[in-house]
Each structure stands twice: as C-alpha cells, then as structure tokens.
C-alpha positions in Angstrom: 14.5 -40.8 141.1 16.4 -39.5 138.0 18.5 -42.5 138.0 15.3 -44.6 137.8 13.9 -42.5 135.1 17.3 -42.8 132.9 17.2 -46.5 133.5 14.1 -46.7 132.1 14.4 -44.2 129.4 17.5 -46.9 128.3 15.3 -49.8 128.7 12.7 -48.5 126.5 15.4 -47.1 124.0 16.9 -51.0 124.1 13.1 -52.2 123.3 12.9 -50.2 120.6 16.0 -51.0 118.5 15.1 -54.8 119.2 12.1 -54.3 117.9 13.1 -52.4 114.9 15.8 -55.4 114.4 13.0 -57.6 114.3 10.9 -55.8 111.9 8.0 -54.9 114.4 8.1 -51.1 114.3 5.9 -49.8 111.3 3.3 -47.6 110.4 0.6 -49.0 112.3 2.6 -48.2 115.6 3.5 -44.9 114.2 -0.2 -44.4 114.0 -0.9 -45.5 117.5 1.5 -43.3 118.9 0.0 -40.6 117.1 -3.6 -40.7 117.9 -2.8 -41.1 121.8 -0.2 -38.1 121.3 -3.4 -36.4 119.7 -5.7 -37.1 123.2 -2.9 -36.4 125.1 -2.7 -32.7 123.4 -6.6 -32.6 124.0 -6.3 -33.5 127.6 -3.5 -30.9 127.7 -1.5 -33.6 129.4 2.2 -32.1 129.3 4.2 -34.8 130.6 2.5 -37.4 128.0 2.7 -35.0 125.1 6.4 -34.5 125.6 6.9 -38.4 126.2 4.6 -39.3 123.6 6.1 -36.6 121.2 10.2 -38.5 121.7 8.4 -41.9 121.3 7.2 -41.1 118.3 9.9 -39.3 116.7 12.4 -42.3 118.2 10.0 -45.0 116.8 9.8 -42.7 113.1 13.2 -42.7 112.9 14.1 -46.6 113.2 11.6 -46.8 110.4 13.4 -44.5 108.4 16.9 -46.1 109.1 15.5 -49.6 108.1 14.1 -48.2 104.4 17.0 -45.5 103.7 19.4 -46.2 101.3 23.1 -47.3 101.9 24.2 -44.3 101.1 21.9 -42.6 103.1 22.7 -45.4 105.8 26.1 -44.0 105.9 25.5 -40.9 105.6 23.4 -41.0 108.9 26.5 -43.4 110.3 29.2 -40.2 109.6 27.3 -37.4 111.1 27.0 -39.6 114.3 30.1 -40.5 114.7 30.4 -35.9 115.3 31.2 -35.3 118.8 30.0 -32.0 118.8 33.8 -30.2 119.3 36.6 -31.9 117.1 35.8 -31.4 113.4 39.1 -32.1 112.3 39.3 -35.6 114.1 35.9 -36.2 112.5 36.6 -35.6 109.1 39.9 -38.1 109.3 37.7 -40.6 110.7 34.9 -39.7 108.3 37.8 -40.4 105.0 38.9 -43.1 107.1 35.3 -44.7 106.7 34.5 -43.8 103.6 38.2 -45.2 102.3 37.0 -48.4 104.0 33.2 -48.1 102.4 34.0 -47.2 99.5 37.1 -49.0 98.6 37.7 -51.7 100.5 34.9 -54.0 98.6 37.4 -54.4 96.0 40.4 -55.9 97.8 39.0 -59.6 97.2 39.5 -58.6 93.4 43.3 -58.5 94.0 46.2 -60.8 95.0 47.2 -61.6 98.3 49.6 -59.1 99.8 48.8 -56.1 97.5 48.1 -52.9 99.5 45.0 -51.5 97.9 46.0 -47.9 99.4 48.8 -47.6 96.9 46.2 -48.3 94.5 46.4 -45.3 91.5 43.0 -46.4 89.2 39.4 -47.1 90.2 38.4 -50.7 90.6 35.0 -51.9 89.6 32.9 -53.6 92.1 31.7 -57.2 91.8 28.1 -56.9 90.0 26.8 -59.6 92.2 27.2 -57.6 95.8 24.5 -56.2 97.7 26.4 -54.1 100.3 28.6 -52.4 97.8 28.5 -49.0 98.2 30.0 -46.7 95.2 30.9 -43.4 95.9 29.0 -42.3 92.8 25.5 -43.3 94.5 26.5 -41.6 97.5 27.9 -38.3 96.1 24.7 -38.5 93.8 22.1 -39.1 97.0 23.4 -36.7 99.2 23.7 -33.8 96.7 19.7 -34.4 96.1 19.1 -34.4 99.9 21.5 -31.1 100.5 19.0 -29.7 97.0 16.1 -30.3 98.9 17.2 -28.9 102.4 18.8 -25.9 100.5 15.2 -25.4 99.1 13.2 -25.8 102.1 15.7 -23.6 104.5 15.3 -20.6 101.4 11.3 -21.2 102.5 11.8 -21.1 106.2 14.0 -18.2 106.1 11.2 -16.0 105.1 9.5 -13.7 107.8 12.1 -14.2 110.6 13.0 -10.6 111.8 11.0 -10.6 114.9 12.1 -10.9 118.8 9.4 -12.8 120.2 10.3 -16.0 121.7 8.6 -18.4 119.0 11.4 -16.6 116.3 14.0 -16.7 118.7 13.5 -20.6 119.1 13.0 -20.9 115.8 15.8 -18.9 114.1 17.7 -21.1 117.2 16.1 -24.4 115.3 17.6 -23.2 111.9 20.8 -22.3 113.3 21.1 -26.1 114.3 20.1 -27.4 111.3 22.9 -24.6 109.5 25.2 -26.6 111.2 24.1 -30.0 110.1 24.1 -29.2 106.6 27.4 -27.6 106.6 28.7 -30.7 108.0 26.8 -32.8 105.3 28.3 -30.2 102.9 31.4 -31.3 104.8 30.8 -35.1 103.8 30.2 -34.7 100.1 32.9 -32.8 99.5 35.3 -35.0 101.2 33.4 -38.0 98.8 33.6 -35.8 95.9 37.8 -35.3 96.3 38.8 -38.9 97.7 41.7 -39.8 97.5 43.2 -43.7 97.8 
C-alpha cells in the first residue's frame, strides 16, 4: 500500500514538472486547485485538504521557478543542492558553482589553453548573452530578498511567548526558516568575497 501511494505520489510529481516544461501550469490551474481546496475545507475532508494543500503549493512553485530571475534561479539551485548535515561540503560546492556561473561565460573570450582560474582581473561578459549571470545581479537580488525576509521575520516575531501548541509549531516554522536565511546569508557572502 505505501509503496503504491509513493509510486504514485512520483508519478504525479513527474506530471507536474512535464507540464511546467511545457508551459501548461499557470494561474488558471492555480485557481482550480484552490477553489476545490476551498470545498474540500468546507466539507472538512482531511485527506483532500492535505493533498490538495501539497498540490497546490507543488504546482505554485513550478510557476514561480519558470518566472524567477537567473539569479534567483540559482539561488533556489544552491540551497538544494544542502543535504541537510555537511555545510562545509556545501559551501565548496556552492563556490564551486558559482566559479562556474559566474565566471566561466568568459572563457570563450580567451585563447585556447589559458586557464581562466589563474585569471587576476574581471572579464566582461559578451553583451549579446542571455544566460549570463553576473555576480553583481545576483549579490544585488539576493540582498533585496534577505531585506524583505529580515522585515517580515521582525513582524512575525511579535507575540510569540506562549506554550500552546499553535506557538510551539509556529516558533518551530520560524526556526526553520532561521535556518534558510542564514544559509542564504551563507550564499551572498560567499558571492560577495569570490575569489578566481
């Protein structure tokens, strides 16, 4: 039975990215989900409001992955790649990406057999590329987020003192996301001090 139900879980998770691939996930679905999440909650129909409720947060976020930024692209791409236990691994593959992001772009802009690592001043990026991604627009995007998160966390933080279980879960919830933004915190310092 749980084997089945992961099986499926994958198969739906599968039919979401191809759909998102393809452009077919959008507000309109968003909103679909939604109003049948909303006569789910009426209905008090547990199992449908907890499925409904990962649908929709699942389907929200492949939106948001296909209209975020590059820099926010990677951004999301670096926190993934946490396992949860190694942060020292993390960060060296974090620089090791970012070397690559960043950097790398510029290689066609030099002769054949030059190592670009033993490069000692900043190379400008062809005007023409789409993909490039300069450090400046990442450094700059993910300082605004951390602004805004720093803002909204001061907010939250307000009226937390109590034992019941909703504060418990909740000062749990802010814990977690304490953790996030100190490893985004993590990120854009390592951006900020790059070395190549």
């Amino acid at each position: 039975m749980v084997s089945s139900l992961i099986r499926a879980a994958e198969e739906v998770e599968e039919e979401i990215e191809k759909a998102a691939e393809k452009g077919e996930l959008n507000e309109l679905v968003l909103m679909v989900i939604w109003n049948r999440l909303d006569l789910a909650r009426r209905d008090e129909e547990k199992d449908a409001i907890r499925s409904l409720d990962l649908l929709y947060r699942r389907v929200e976020t492949e939106i948001l992955k296909r209209e975020a930024t590059p820099a926010m692209r990677l951004l999301n791409n670096l926190l993934n790649m946490h396992d949860g236990f190694d942060d020292e691994g993390w960060m060296k593959e974090c620089k090791k990406r970012m070397v690559d992001t960043f950097l790398r772009p510029f290689s066609i802009l030099v002769p054949a057999g030059f190592d670009i690592d033993k490069v000692c001043w900043p190379l400008r990026p062809p005007l023409e590329a789409d993909d490039t991604h300069l450090r400046v627009d990442f450094v700059r995007e993910v300082n605004a987020l951390l602004q805004d998160v720093w803002y909204q966390q001061t907010e939250a933080q307000h009226g937390q003192d109590s034992f019941d279980p909703e504060s418990v879960a909740s000062r749990l919830k802010q814990q977690e996301k304490q953790r996030a933004i100190r490893q985004v915190e993590s990120l854009l310092d390592l951006a900020l001090n790059l070395k190549w």
